[in-house]
Every structure is written in structure tokens, then in C-alpha cells.
Wavefront OBJ file of the C-alpha trace (Angstrom):
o trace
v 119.355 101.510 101.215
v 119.744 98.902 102.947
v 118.776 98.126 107.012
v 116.195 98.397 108.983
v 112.803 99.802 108.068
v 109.442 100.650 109.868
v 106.819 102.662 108.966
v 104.981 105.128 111.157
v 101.257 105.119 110.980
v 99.592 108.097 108.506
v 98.024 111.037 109.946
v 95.158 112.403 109.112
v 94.867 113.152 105.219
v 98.865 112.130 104.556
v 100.657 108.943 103.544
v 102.837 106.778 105.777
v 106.617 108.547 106.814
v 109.097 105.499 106.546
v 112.062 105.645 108.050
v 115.259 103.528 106.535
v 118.573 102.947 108.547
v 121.613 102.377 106.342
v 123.695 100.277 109.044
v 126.662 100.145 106.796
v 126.700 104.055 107.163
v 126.134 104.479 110.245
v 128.928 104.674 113.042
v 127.038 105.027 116.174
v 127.343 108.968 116.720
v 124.068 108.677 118.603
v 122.640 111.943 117.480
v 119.198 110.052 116.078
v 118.994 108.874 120.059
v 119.741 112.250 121.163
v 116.925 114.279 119.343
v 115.070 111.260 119.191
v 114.829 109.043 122.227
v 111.242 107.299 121.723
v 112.503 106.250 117.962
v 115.828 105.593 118.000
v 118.368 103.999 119.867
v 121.729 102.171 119.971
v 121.818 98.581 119.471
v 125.031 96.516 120.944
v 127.036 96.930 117.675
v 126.585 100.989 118.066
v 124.294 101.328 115.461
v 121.053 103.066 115.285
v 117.990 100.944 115.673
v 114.533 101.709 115.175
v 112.271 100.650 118.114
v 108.551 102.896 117.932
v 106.716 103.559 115.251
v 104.856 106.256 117.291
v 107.629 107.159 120.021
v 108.335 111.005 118.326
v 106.355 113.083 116.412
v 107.211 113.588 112.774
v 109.094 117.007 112.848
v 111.010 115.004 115.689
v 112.345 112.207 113.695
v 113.204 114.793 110.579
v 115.043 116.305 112.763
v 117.160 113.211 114.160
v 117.562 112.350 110.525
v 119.108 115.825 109.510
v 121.255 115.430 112.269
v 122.779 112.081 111.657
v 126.511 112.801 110.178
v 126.665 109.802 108.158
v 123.687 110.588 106.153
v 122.306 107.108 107.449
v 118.963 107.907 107.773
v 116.718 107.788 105.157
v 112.935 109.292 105.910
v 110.251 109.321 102.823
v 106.617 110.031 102.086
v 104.824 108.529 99.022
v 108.278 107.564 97.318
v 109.395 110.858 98.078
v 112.767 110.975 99.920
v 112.422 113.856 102.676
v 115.881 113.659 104.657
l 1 2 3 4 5 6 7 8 9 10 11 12 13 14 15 16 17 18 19 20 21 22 23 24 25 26 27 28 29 30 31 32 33 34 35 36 37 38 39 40 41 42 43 44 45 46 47 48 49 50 51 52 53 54 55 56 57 58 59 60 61 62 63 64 65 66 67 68 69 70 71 72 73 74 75 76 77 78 79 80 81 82 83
């Protein structure tokens, strides 16, 4: 996938959540910066930019990536994809 990419810092006893923005795929439907304002928001092209690694917790940024319609969001764990 490509885009941007940050990772958030582990918690206690996990591995690191990254978070991947396909900016090919996205089209600037804002619902990332909606659900998750202290993560997310629109750059000047409309597309979703990453701009805290510790703005939202976790459950908060699965959620912004579940809600994305484009299915640009990518969030992992280990390898693992999770949205």
C-alpha cells in the first residue's frame, strides 16, 4: 500500500499499531477526520493525512479506518492487517 505511514507507540505488553494511507484510494470523504480528529486530517489535495502518533486512542483510529469508504486505510499489528 502505498502512502503515508506512522507508527503509534506500543502499549503496555503489545506491538506497535501502524497505520498506512493509500492516497491513490482515497477521495477525501473526511470520515477518518470525523471519528478521528487528533490523527487524521485533510491535506490541501483532500486527502487524508496522518499528523499524531498519539492524538486518538487505538479503538479510535480502528474505528476511523472502518469507516473510510475507500478502504484507504490500512491499520496492522505484528504483520497482522486489522482494518
Amino acid at each position: 500500500m502505498a502512502g503515508s505511514r506512522v507508527t503509534f507507540p506500543p502499549m503496555a505488553g503489545s506491538e506497535t499499531l501502524e497505520i498506512a494511507i493509500d492516497r491513490a484510494a482515497c477521495r477525501g470523504a473526511g470520515e477518518c477526520v470525523f471519528r478521528a480528529e487528533r490523527t487524521f486530517v485533510l491535506d490541501d489535495e483532500d486527502c487524508a493525512k496522518l499528523i499524531s502518533a498519539d492524538g486518538d486512542s487505538e479503538e479510535v483510529v480502528l474505528a476511523a479506518a472502518r469507516a473510510c469508504p475507500n478502504f484507504a486505510i490500512a491499520v496492522s499489528r505484528g504483520g497482522v492487517r486489522l482494518v
